[in-house]
C-alpha positions in Angstrom: 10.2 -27.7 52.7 10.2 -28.1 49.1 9.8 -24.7 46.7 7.3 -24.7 44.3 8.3 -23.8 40.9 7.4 -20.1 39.9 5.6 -19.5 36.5 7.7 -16.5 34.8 4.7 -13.9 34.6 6.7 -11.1 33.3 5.7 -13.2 29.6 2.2 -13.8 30.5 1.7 -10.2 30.9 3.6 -9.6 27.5 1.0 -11.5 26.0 -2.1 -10.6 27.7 -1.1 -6.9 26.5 -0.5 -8.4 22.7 -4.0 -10.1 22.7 -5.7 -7.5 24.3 -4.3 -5.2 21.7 -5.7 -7.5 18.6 -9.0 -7.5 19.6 -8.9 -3.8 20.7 -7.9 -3.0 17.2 -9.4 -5.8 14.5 -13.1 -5.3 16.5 -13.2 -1.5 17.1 -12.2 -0.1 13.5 -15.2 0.5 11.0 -14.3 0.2 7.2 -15.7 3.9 5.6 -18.1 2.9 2.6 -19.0 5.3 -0.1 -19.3 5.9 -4.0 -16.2 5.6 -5.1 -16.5 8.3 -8.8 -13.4 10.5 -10.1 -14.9 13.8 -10.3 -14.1 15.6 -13.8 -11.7 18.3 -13.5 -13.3 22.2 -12.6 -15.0 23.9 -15.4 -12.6 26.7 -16.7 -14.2 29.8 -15.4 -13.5 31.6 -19.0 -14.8 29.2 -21.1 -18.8 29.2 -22.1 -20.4 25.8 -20.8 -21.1 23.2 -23.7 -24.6 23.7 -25.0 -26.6 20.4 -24.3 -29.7 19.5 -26.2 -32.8 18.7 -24.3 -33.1 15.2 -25.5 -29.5 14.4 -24.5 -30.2 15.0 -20.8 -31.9 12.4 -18.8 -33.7 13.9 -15.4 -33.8 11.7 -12.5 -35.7 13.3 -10.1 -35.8 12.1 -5.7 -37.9 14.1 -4.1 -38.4 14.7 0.0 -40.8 11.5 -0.5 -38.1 9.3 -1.7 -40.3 9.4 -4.7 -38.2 8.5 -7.8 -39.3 10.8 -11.4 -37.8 10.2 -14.5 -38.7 13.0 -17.2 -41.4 14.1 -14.5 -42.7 10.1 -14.7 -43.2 8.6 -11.5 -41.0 4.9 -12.0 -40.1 2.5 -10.0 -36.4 2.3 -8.2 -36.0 -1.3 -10.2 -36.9 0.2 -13.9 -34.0 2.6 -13.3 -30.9 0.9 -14.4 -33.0 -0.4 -17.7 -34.5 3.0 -18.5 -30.6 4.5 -17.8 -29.3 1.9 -20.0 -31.9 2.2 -22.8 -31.2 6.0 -23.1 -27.2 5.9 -23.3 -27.5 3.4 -26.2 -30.5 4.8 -27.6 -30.4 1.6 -29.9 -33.5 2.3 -32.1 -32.0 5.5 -32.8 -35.5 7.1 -31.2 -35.6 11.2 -32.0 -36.4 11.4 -28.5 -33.0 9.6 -27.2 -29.7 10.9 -26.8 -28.3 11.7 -30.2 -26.0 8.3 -31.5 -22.8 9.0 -33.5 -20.0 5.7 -34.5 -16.0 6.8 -33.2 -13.2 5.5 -33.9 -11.8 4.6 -30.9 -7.7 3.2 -30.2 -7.7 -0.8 -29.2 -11.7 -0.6 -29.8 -12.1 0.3 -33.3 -16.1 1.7 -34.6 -18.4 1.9 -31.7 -21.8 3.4 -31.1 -21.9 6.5 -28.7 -24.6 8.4 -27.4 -24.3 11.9 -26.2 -27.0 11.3 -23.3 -26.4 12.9 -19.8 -27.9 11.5 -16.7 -29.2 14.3 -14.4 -29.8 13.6 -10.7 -31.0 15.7 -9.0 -32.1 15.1 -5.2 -34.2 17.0 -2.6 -32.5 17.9 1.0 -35.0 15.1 2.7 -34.6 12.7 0.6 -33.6 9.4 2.8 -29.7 8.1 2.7 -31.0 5.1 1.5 -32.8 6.3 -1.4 -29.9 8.6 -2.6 -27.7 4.9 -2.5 -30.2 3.1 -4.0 -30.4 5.7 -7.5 -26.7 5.8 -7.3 -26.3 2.2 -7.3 -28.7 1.7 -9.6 -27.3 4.0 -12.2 -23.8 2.6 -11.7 -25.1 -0.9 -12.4 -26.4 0.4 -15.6 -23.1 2.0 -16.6 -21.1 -1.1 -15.9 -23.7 -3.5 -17.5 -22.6 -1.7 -21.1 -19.4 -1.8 -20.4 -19.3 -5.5 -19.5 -21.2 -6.3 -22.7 -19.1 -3.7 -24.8 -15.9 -5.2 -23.0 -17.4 -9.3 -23.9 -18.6 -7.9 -27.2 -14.5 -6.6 -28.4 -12.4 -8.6 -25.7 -13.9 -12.1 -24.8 -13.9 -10.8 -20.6 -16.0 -8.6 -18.7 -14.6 -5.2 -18.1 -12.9 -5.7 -14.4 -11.2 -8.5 -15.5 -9.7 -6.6 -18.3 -5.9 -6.7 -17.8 -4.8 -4.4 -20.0 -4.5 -0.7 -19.1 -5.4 0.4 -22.8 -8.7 -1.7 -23.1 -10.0 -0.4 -20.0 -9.3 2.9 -20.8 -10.7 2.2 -24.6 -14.1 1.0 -23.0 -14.1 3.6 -20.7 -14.0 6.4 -23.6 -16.9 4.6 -25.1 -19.4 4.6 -22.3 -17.8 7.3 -19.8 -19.8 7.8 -16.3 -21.9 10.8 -17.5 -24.1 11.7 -14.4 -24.3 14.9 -13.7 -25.4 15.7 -10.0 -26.5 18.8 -8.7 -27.1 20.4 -5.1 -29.6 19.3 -3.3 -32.8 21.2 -2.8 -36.3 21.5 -1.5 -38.3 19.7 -4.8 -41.1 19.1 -2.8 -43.4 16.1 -3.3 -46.0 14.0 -1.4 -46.4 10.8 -1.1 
């Protein structure tokens, strides 16, 4: 009788394992997503806070009803980014805007700077969705002027700046100045 020839299985296992392993691990592992902000350092606790005018401070309200209220006014999420925008340029110099000073900064020379503050503040039932959605928006409107600054002084949006100094130049220009506090019943109906 003639013997058949054996497959060696011992490497068929090997690689069952292997494969097995791959799909275990590239379908199985979820990617965490979230705002990605450096915090500012903590206050000093023996230092007085900064006095900030009223009209510096721009209120953006969500309350339980993922109702969106910018200096108490009812607005839409898509007028956000514009109306964020509009007050941290304040570019008719409007009494009721941010006050607007020109500094000098290093690899930027004169620019126009605004003290304005953005204030969100959120209710504890406002939706996930809506908290991302305000964020978002108010990020967009924050890297809008610094792509046009970054065009404006460099010739290239401000992620494809390549050097370290004219990021950090257009950075001190238009810093991320949202303020955030706790969350908390506001109330609201729809």
């Amino acid at each position: 009788m003639k013997k058949m020839p054996e497959i060696n299985s011992g490497s068929m296992a090997d690689i069952s394992f292997l494969l097995l392993t791959f799909f275990l691990l590239t379908s199985s592992i979820d990617t965490d997503q979230g705002i990605t902000r450096k915090l500012p350092p903590p206050p000093d606790p023996n230092a007085d806070p900064p006095e900030v005018k009223e009209r510096n401070v721009l209120k953006v309200l969500v309350n339980k009803s993922d109702r969106l209220l910018v200096q108490g006014q009812p607005i839409d999420i898509r007028q956000l980014k514009d109306r964020a925008k509009e007050f941290l340029t304040n570019p008719q110099n409007d009494p009721n805007l941010p006050e607007v000073e020109e500094v000098t900064i290093n690899n930027l020379g004169t620019v126009r700077t605004t003290k304005g503050i953005i204030s969100l503040k959120n209710d504890r039932g406002t939706s996930y969705d809506m908290y991302i959605q305000v964020q978002n928006e108010l990020t967009a409107a924050i890297n809008e002027l610094r792509d046009e600054l970054s065009q404006q002084r460099f010739g290239a949006k401000f992620a494809d700046l390549t050097s370290t100094t004219q990021s950090e130049a257009v950075q001190k220009a238009i810093p991320i100045a949202i303020s955030e506090a706790e969350p908390e019943d506001i109330g609201g109906k729809k």
